[in-house]
N, C-alpha and C positions, 0 to 999 in steps of 0.2 A: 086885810081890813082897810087899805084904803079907800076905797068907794066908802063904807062905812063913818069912817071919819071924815068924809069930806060931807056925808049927810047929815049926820049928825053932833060932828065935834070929837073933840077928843075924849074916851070917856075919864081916863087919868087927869086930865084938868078939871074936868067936869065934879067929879068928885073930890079934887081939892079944892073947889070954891062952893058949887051951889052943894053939894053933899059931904061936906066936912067932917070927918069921922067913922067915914065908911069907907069900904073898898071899892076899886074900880071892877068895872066887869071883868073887865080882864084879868086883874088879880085876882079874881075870884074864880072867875076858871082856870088859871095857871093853880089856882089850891086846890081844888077841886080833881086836876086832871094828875095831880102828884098824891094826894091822899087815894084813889081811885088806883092807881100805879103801886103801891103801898098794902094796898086792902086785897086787888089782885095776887101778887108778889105773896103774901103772907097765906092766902086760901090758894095755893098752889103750891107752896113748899109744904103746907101739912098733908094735901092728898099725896103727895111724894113720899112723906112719911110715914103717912097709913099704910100705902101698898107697898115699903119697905119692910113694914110690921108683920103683913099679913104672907107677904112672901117669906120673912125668916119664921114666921111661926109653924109653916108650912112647910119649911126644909125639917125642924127637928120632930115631928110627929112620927 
């Protein structure tokens, strides 16, 4: 992102002065791309455990 910051500024300084109180973009897609990672991670360990389900439901019939 340096081309970016060189057109438009830092955005971490930017939002500690002219936007006080809010996040930088960049922290906001570093939350974003961790909650996202998270949300993934957790809707993939349950299909794991469904077709664990339905495979041992299927041994004992």
């Amino acid at each position: 992102m340096g081309l970016l910051d060189r057109l438009l500024g830092n955005d971490h300084q930017r939002a500690a002065t002219k936007y006080a109180g809010r996040e930088s973009a960049t922290d906001r897609a570093a939350r974003q791309r961790r909650e996202n990672h998270r949300r993934r991670g957790i809707a993939k360990a349950a299909r794991q455990a469904e077709k664990w389900e339905q495979q041992d439901r299927r041994r004992f019939r």
